[in-house]
C-alpha positions as CSV (number, residue, x, y, z in Angstrom):
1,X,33.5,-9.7,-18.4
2,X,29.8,-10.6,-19.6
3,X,27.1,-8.3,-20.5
4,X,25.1,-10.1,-17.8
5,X,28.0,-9.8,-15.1
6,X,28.0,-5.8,-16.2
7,X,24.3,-5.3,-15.6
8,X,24.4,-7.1,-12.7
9,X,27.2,-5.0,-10.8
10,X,25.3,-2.2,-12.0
11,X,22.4,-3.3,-10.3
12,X,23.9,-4.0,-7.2
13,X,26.0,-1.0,-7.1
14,X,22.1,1.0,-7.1
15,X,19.2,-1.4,-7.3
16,X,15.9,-0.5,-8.3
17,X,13.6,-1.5,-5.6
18,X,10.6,-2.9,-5.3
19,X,8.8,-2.1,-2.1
20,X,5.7,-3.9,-1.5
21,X,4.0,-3.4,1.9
22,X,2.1,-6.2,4.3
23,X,-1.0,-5.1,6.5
24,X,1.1,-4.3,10.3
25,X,4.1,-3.2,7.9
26,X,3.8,0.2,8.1
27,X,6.4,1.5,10.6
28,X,9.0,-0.8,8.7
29,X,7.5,1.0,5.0
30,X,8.0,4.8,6.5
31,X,11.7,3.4,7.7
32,X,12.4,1.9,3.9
33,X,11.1,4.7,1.8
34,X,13.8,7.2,3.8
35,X,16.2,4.7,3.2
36,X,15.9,4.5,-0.4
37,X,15.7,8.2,-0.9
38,X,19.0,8.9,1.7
39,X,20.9,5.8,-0.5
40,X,19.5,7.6,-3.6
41,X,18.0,4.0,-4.9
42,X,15.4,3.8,-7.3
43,X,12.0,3.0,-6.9
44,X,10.6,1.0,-9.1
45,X,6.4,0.9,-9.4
46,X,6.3,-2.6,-11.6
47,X,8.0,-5.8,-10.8
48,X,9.2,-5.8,-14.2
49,X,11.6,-2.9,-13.6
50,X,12.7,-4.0,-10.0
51,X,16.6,-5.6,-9.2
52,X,15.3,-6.1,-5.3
53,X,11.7,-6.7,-3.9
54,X,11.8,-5.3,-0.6
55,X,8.7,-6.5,1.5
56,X,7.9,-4.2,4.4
57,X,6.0,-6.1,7.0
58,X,5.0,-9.2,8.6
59,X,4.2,-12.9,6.8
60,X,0.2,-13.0,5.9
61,X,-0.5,-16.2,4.8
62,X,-3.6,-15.1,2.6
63,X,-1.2,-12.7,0.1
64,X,1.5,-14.9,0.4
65,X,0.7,-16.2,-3.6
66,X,0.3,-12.6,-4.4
67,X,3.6,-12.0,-3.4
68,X,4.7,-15.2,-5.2
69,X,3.0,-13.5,-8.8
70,X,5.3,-10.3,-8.1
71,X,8.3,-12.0,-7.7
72,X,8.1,-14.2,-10.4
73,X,7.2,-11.5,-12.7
74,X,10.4,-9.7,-11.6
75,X,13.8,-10.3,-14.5
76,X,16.5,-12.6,-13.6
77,X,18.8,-11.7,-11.8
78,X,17.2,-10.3,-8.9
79,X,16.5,-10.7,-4.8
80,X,13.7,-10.5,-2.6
81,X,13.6,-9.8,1.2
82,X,12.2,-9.0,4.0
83,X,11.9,-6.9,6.7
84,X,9.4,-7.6,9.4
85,X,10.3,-4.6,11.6
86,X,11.7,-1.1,11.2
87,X,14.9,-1.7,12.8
88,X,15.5,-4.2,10.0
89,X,15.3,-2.0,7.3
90,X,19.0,-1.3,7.1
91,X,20.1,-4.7,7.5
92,X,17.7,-6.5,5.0
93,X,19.0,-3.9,2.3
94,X,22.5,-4.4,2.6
95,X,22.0,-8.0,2.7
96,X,20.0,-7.6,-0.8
97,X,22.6,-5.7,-2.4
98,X,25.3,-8.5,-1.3
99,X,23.2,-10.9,-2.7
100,X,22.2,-9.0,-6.2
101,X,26.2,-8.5,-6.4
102,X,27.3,-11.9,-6.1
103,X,29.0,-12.6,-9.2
104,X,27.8,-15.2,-11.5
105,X,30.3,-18.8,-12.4
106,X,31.6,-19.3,-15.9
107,X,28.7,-20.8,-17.3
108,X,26.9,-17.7,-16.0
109,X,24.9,-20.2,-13.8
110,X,25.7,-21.4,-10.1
111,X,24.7,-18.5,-7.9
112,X,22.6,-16.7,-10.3
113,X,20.5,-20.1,-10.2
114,X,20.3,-19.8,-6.5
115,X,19.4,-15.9,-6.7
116,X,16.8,-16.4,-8.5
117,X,15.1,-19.3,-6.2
118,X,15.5,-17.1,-2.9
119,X,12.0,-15.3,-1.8
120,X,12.4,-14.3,2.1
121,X,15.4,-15.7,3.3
122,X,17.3,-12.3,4.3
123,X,15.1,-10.8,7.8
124,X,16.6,-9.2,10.2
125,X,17.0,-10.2,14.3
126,X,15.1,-12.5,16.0
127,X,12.5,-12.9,12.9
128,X,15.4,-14.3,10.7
129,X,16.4,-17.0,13.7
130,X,13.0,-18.4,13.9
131,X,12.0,-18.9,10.1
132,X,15.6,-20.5,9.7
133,X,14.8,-23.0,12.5
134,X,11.2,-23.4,11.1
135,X,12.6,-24.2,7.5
136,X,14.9,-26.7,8.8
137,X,12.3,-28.6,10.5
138,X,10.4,-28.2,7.2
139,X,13.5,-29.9,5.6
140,X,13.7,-32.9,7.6
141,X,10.3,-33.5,6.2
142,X,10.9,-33.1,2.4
143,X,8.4,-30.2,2.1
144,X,11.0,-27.7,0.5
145,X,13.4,-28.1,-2.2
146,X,17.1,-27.1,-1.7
147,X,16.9,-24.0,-1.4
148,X,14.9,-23.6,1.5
149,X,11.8,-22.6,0.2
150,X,8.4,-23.6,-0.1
151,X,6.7,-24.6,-3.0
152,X,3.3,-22.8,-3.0
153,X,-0.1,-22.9,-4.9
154,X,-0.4,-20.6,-6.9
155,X,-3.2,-21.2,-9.2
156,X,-5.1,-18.3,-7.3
157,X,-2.6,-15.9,-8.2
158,X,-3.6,-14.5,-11.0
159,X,-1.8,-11.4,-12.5
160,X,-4.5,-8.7,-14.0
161,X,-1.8,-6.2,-15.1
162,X,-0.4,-3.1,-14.3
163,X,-3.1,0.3,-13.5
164,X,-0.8,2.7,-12.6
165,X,1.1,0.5,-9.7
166,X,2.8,-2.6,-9.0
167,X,0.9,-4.3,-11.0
168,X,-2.6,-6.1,-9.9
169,X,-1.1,-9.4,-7.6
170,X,-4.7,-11.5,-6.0
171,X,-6.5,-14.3,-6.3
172,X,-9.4,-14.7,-8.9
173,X,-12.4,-16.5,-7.1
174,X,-14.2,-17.4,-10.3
175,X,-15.1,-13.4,-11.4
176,X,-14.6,-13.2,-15.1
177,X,-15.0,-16.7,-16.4
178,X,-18.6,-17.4,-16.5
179,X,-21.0,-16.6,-19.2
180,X,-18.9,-15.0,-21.3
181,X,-18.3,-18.0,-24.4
182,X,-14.6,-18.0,-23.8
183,X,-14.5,-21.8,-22.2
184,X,-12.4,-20.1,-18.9
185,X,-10.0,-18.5,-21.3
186,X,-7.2,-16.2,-19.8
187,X,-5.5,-13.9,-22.1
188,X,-1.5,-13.1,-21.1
189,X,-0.4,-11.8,-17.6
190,X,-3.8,-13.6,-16.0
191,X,-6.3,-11.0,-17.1
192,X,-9.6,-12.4,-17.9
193,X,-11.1,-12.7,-21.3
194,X,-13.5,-9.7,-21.8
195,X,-17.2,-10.9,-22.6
196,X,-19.7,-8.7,-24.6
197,X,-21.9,-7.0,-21.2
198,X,-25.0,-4.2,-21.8
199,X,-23.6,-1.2,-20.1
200,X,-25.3,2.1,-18.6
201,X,-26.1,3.5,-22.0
202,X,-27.4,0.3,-23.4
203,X,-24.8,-0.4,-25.4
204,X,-23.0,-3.5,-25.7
205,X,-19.8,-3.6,-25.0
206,X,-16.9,-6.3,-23.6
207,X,-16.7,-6.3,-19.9
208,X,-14.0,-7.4,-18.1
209,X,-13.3,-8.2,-14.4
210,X,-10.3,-7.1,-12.8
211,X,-9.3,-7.0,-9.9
212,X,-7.4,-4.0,-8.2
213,X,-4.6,-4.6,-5.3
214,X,-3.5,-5.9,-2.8
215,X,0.2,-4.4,-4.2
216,X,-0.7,-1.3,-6.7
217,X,1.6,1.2,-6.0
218,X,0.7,3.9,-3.7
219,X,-2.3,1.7,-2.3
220,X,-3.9,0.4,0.4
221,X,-1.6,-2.9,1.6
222,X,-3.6,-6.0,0.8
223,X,-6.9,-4.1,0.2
224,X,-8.5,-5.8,-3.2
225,X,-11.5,-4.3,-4.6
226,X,-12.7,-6.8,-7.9
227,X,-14.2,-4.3,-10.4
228,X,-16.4,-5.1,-13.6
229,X,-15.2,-2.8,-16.1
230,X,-16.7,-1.6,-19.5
231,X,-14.2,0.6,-21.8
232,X,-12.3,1.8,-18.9
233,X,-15.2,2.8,-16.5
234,X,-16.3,0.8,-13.8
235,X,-19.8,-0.9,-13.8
236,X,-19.4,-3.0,-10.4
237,X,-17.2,-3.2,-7.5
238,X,-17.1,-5.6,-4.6
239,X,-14.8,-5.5,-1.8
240,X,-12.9,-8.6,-0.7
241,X,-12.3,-8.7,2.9
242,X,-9.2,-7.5,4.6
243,X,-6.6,-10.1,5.2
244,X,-7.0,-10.1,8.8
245,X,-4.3,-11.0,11.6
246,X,-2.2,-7.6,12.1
247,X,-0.8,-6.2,15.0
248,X,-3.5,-4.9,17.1
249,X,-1.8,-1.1,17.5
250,X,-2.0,0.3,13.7
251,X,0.8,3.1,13.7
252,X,-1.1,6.1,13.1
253,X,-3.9,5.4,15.7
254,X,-1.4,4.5,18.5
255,X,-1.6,7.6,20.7
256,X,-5.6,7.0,20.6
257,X,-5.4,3.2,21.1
258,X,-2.6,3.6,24.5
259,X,-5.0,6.8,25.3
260,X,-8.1,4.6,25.3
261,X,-6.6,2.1,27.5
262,X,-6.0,4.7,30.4
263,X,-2.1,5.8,29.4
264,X,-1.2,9.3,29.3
265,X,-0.7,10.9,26.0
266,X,-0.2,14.3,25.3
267,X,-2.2,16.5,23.1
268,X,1.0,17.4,21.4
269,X,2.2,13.8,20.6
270,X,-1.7,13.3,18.6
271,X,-1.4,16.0,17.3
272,X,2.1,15.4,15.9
273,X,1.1,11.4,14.2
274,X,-1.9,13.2,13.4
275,X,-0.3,15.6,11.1
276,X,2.1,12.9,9.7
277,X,-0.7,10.9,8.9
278,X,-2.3,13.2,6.9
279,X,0.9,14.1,5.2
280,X,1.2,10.4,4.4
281,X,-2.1,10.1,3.0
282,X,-1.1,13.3,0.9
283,X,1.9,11.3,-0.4
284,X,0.1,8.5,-1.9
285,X,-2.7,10.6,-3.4
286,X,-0.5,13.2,-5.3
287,X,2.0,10.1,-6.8
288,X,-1.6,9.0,-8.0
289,X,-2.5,12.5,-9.6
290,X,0.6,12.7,-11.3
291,X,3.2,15.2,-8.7
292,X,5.8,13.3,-8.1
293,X,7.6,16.4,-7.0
294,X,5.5,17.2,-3.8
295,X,4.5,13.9,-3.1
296,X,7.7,13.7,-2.1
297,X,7.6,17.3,-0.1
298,X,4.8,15.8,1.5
299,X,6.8,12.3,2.6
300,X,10.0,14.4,3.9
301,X,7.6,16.5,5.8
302,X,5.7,13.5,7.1
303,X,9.5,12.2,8.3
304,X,10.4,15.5,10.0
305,X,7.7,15.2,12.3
306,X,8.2,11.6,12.9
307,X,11.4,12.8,14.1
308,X,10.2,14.9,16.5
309,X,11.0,18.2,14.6
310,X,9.9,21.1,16.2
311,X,6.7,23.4,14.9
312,X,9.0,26.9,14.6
313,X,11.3,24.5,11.5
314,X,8.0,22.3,10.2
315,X,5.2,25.0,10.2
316,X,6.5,27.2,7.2
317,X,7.0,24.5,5.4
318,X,3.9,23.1,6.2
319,X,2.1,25.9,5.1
320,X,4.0,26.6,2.0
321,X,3.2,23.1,1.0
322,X,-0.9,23.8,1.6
323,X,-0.6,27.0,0.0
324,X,1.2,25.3,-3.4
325,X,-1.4,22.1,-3.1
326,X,-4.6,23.6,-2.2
327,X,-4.4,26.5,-4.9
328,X,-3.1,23.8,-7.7
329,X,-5.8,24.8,-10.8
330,X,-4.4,21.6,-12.3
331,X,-4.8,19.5,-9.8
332,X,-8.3,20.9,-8.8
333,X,-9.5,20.5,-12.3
334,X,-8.1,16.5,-12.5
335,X,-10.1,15.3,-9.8
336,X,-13.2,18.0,-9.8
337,X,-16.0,16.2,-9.1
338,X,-14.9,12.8,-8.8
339,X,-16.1,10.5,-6.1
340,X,-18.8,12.9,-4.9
341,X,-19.7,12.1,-1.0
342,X,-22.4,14.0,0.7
343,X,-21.4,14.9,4.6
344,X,-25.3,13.3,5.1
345,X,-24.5,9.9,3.0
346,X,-20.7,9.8,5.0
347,X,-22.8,9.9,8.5
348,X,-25.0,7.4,7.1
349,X,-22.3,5.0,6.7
350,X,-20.7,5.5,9.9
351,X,-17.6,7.7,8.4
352,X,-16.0,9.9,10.8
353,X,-12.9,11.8,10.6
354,X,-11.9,15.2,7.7
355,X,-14.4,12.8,4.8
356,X,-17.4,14.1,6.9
357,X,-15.9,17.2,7.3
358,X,-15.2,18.2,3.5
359,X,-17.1,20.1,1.8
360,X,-18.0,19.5,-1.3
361,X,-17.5,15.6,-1.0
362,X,-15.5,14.7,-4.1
363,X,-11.5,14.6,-4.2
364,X,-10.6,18.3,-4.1
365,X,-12.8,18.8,-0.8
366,X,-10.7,15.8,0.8
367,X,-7.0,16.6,-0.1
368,X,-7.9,20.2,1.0
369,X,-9.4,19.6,3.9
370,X,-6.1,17.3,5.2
371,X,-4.0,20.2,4.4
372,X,-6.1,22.6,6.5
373,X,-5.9,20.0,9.2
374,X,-2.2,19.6,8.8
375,X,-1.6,23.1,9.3
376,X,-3.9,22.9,12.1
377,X,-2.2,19.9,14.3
378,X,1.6,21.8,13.4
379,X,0.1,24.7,15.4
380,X,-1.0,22.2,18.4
381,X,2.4,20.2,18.1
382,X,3.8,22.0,21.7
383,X,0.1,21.8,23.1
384,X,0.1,20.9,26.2
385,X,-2.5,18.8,28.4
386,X,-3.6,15.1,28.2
387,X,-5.0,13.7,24.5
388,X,-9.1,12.3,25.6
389,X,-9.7,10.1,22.6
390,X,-13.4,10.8,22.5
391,X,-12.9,14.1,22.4
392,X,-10.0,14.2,19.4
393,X,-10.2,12.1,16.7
394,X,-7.5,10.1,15.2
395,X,-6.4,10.4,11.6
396,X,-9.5,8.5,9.9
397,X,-11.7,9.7,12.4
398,X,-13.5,8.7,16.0
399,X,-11.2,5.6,17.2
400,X,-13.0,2.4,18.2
401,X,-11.4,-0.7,19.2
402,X,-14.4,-2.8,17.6
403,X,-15.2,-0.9,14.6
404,X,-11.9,1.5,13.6
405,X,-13.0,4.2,11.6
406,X,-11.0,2.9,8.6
407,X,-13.4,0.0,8.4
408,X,-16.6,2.6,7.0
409,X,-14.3,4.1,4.9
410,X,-13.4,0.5,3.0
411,X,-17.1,-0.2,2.7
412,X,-17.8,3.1,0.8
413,X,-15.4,2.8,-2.2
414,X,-17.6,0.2,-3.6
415,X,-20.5,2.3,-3.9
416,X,-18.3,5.4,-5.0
417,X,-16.3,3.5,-7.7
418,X,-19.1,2.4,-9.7
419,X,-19.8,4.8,-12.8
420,X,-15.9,6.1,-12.4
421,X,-13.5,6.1,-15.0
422,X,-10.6,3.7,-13.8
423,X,-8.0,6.2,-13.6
424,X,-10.9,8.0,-11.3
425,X,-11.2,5.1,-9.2
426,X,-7.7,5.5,-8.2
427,X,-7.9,8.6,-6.9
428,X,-11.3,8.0,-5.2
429,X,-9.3,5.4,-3.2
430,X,-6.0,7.4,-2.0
431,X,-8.4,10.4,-1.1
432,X,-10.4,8.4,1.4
433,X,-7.4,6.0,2.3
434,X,-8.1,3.3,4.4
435,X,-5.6,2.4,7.0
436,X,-5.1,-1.4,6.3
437,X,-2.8,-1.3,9.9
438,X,-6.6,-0.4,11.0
439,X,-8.6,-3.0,8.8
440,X,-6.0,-5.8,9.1
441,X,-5.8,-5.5,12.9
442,X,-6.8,-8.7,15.4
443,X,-10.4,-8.0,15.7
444,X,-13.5,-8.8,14.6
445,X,-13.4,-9.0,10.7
446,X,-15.0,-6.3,8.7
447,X,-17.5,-7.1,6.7
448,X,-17.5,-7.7,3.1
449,X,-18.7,-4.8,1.1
């Protein structure tokens, strides 16, 4: 047996996945990061250390070449699929652990070769009937080669390197290439060559434009903010617009969304994804800080009440988890001071929801005021009586149809990024967390920032 045959069992036997999330995909995310941690399967943060690519969501046509720079950037041997829906979860990782263990032909070819063409081709249910029909439609026509896939531009998918995530995946409109002597020169992986820019101080120094998502680890799905940077601190930031064409019931403002169209929901229930919500947010922003360790307390607490665990087993926990976080000195003095909000500027901008209520303003204020409000919603979780969404907020804050509350909170980080170192920046984003369910939903689209 090969070396290449040996690694490739190996990988099978416990991939390393790569789980990259779509705008509407977050039901089928919560549903795939259990599953990884109950199958004990890695979790890799770059493409470059990923066996499977497991994308959580629906298709959206606009990331689809930022998808396309992840996967290519993954080594050979590897699989990528899909799973539209929660309930395919299960099915779609099986299916990619088949695949990755497919053994290879003499010539260490044959159905390594085909491997390494597949992109979405494993779904689950109903989703998996209809894009085989549409591909053999596509077929007849000669649009795909033999493999079943389509051949896609991808000159827009530029690849600005890895901050701390997956690894920047977008689409460079232009940012980065003018004025700076370098005749449209890229250096390797995409990134733009750095031109000499004055910065704050008056010094000259190179500048260089990068931009930051739509797939960073532990990041918005499919936000992209395209930041100027000097040395590693941000001079600009400009927010693209949300890739727009969700589902129109984001999963953590559900209860308020059936609530505002005249269903009964109890106080209990949004009080319940209300908690979770927060606990989820808490996730992502301590992976950022560097605690791995309760950033994963705070995802199997998030799950628990998913599950409809009851307050009496959650609540200790809960609080032992605030207690731990809120009186971290390390963690307080990382992220002291950094992305300073006033409550008065927050109001201003239409921000609703625990960044108005913080105190304080920058990251610290934020992460501790989610853990008092987790606490909080525990203690309502058997409250009884009927949820009035004006008069309870949803996780992000007062829910409207027309203008979700995640929307003010998009438009803010570019105003809070500038002057921020870009580890910083990071942080500023996971502590204000915009729901992309939210921004990504069929609605009116928000406005560029």
């Amino acid at each position: 047996m090969g070396l290449s045959a040996v690694l490739t069992r190996a990988a099978a036997r416990r991939p390393r996945v790569l789980l990259v999330t779509t705008p509407g995909g977050t039901a089928a995310r919560l549903v795939a990061e259990r599953a990884l941690r109950s199958r004990d399967w890695p979790s890799a943060s770059t493409p470059a250390g990923a066996d499977l690519m497991l994308v959580a969501g629906p298709d959206c046509a606009r990331l689809a070449p930022a998808l396309d720079r992840l996967w290519r950037d993954m080594p050979r041997p590897c699989v990528r699929v899909r799973a539209v829906t929660a309930d395919d979860v299960a099915s779609v990782l099986d299916a990619g652990r088949t695949r990755l263990g497919v053994p290879c032909g003499p010539d260490g070819e044959g159905v390594r070769a085909r491997r390494e063409e597949d992109t979405d081709d494993v779904e689950g249910g109903e989703h998996a009937r209809h894009r085989e029909a549409g591909r053999q439609d596509d077929a007849h026509e000669g649009e795909h080669d033999e493999s079943g896939v389509s051949d896609h531009e991808d000159s827009d998918a530029d690849h600005a390197g890895d901050h701390g995530g997956h690894g920047h995946t977008g689409d460079h409109d232009g940012h980065g290439h003018d004025g700076h002597g370098h005749g449209g020169m890229e250096m390797p992986g995409g990134l733009p060559m750095a031109g000499p820019g004055e910065d704050r101080d008056g010094l000259t120094l190179d500048r260089l434009h990068v931009p930051l998502g739509p797939f960073l680890a532990d990041w918005p799905a499919g936000l992209t903010l395209r930041v100027v940077l000097q040395g590693d601190v941000v001079q600009r930031a400009d927010l693209d617009e949300p890739a727009a064409g969700g589902p129109g019931d984001p999963f953590w403002s559900r209860p308020w969304i059936r609530a505002a169209a005249g269903e009964p929901v109890g106080v209990g229930e949004a009080a319940r994804r209300r908690a979770a919500a927060h606990l989820d947010s808490l996730g992502r922003l301590l992976s950022v800080a560097g605690w791995p360790a309760e950033a994963v307390t705070a995802r199997r607490l998030r799950d628990d009440l998913l599950d409809g665990a009851p307050a009496s087993s959650v609540l200790p926990r809960v609080e032992r988890f605030a207690r731990r976080v809120g009186r971290s000195r390390t963690l307080y003095w990382l992220t002291r001071g950094v992305g300073l909000l006033s409550a008065a500027d927050a109001r201003a901008a239409g921000v609703t929801g625990p960044a108005v209520r913080a105190a304080g303003g920058d990251v610290p204020a934020r992460y501790r005021q989610w853990l008092t409000e987790v606490v909080d919603a525990v203690r309502q979780l058997e409250a009884t009586g009927l949820l009035d969404p004006d008069a309870r907020e949803s996780p992000r804050g007062r829910w409207d149809a027309e203008r979700p509350p995640s929307a003010a909170l998009a438009l803010l980080l570019p105003r809070l990024l500038v002057g921020a170192e870009l580890g910083a920046a990071r942080l500023v984003v996971a502590s204000l967390d915009p729901d992309p369910d939210e921004l990504a939903a069929d609605r009116p689209a928000v406005a560029r920032g």
